[in-house]
Backbone as CSV, one residue per row, in Angstrom:
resi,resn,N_x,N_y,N_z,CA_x,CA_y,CA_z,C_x,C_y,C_z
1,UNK,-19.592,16.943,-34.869,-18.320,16.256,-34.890,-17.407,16.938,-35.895
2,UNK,-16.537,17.177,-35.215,-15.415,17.963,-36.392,-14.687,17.274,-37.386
3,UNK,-14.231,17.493,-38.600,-13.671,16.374,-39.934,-12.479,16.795,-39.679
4,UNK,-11.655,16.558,-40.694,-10.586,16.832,-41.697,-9.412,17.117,-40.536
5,UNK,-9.164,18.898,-41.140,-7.513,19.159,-40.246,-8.214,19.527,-38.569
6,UNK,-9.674,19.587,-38.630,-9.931,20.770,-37.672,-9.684,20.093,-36.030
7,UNK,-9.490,20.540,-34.907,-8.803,19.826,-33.971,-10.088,19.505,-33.079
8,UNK,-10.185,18.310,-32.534,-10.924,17.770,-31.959,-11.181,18.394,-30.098
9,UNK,-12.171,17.999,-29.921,-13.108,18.374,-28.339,-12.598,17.174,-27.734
10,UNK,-13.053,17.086,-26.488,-13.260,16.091,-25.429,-14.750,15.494,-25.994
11,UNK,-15.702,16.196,-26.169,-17.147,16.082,-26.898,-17.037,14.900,-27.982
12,UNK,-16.428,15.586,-29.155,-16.069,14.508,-30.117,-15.662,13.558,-29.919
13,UNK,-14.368,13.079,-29.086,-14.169,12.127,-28.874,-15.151,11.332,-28.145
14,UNK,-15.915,11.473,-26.760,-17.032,10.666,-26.518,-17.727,10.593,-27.431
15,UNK,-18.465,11.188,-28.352,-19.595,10.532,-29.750,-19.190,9.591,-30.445
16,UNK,-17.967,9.754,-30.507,-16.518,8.975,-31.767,-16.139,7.567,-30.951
17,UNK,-16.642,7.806,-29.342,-15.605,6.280,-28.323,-16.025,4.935,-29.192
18,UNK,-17.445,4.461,-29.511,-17.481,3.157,-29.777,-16.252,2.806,-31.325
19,UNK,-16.483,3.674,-32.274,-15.461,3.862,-33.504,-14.150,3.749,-32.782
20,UNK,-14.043,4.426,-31.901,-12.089,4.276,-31.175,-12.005,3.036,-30.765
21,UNK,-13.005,2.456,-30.057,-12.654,1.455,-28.932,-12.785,0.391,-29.999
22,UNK,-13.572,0.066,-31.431,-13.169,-0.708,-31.974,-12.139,-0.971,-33.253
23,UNK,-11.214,0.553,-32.856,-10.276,0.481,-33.979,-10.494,0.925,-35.067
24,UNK,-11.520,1.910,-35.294,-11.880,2.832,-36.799,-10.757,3.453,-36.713
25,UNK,-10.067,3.085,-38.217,-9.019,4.042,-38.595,-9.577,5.432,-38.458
26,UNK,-10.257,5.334,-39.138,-10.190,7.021,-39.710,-10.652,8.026,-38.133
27,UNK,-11.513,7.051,-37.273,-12.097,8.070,-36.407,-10.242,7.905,-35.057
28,UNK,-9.779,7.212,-35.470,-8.447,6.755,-34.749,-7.779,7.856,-35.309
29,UNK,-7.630,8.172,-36.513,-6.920,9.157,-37.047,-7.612,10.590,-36.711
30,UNK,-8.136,10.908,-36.586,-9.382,12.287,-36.569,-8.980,12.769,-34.967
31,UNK,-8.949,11.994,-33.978,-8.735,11.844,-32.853,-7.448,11.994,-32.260
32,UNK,-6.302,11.410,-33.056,-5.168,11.440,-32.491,-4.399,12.417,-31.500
33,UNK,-4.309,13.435,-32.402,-3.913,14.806,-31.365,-4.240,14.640,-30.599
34,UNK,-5.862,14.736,-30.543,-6.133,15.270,-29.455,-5.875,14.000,-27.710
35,UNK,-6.157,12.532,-28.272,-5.819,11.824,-27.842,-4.391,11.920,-27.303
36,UNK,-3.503,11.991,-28.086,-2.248,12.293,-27.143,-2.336,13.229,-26.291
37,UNK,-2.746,14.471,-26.029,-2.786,15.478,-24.984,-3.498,15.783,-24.184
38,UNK,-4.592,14.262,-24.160,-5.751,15.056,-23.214,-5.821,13.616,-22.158
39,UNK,-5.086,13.817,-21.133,-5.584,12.930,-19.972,-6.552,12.459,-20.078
40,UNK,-7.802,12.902,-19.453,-9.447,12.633,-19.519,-9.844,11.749,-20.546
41,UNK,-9.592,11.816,-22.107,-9.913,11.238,-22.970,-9.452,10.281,-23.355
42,UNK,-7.970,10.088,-22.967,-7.360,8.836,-23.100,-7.978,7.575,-22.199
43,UNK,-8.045,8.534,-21.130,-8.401,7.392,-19.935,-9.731,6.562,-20.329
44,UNK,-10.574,7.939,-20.667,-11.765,7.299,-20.836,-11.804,6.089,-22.305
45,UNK,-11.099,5.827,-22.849,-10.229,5.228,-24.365,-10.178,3.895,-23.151
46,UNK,-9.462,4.331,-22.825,-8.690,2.787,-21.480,-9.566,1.978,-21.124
47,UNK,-10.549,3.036,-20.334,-11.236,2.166,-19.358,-13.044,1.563,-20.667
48,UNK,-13.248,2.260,-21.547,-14.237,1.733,-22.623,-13.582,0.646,-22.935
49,UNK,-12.105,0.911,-23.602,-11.359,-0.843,-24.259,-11.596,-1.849,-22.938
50,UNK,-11.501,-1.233,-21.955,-11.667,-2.780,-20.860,-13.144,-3.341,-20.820
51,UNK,-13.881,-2.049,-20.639,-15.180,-2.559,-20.384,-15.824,-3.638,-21.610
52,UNK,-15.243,-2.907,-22.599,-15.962,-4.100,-23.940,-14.990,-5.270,-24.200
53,UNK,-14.141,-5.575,-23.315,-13.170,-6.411,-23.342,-13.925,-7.458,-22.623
54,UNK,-13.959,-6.886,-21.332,-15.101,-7.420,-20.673,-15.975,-8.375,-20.865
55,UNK,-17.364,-7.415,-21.691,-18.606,-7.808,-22.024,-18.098,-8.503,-23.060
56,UNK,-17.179,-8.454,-23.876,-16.983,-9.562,-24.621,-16.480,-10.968,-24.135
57,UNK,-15.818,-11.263,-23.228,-15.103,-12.329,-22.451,-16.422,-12.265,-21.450
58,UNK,-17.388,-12.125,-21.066,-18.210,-12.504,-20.138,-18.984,-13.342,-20.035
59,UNK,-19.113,-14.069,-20.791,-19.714,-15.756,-21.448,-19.218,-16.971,-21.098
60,UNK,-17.303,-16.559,-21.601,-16.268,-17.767,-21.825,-16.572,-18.798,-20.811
61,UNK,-16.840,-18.473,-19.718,-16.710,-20.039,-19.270,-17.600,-20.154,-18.709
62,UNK,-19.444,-19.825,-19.232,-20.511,-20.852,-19.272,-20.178,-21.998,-20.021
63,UNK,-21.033,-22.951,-19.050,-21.260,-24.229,-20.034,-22.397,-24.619,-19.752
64,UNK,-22.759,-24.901,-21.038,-24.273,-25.300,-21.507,-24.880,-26.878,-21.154
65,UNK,-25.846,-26.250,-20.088,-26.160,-27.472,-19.421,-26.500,-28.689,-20.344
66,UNK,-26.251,-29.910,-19.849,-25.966,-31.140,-21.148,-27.665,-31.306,-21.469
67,UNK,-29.053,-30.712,-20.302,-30.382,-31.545,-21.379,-30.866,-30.465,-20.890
68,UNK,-30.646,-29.329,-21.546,-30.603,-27.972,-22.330,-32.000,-27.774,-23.313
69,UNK,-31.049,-28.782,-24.273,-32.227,-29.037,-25.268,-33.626,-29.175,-25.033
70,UNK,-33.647,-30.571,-24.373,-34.369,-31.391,-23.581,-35.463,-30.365,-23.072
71,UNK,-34.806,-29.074,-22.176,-35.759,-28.677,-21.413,-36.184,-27.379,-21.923
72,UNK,-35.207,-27.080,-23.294,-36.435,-26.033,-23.788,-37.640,-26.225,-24.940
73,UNK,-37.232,-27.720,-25.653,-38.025,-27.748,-26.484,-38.857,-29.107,-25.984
């Protein structure tokens, strides 16, 4: 993974996606350039933020059967 001034891969950025997709400054910053100019990598930015958007909202509207309790303990 490349640091500092040095300019980022398509590579890096996939190792770096979970840090992007949850808003790491610094790996947000490390990334930028290259993020602005690279189709492919943005997209793939897009479609990771949806997917964990997703799996995060994929619960919301279970509801917990009322003798729940009841039937596991």
């Amino acid at each position: 993974m490349n640091t500092g001034t040095q300019k980022t891969t398509c590579a890096d950025v996939a190792d770096d996606l979970a840090a992007i997709v949850s808003g790491d400054r610094q790996a947000l910053e490390r990334h930028a350039e290259h993020l602005a100019s690279c189709d492919p990598c943005r997209d793939l930015r897009h479609d990771a933020t949806r997917a964990a958007t997703a799996a995060h909202d994929a619960g919301d509207d279970y509801v917990v059967p009322v003798d729940l309790e009841r039937r596991v303990l």
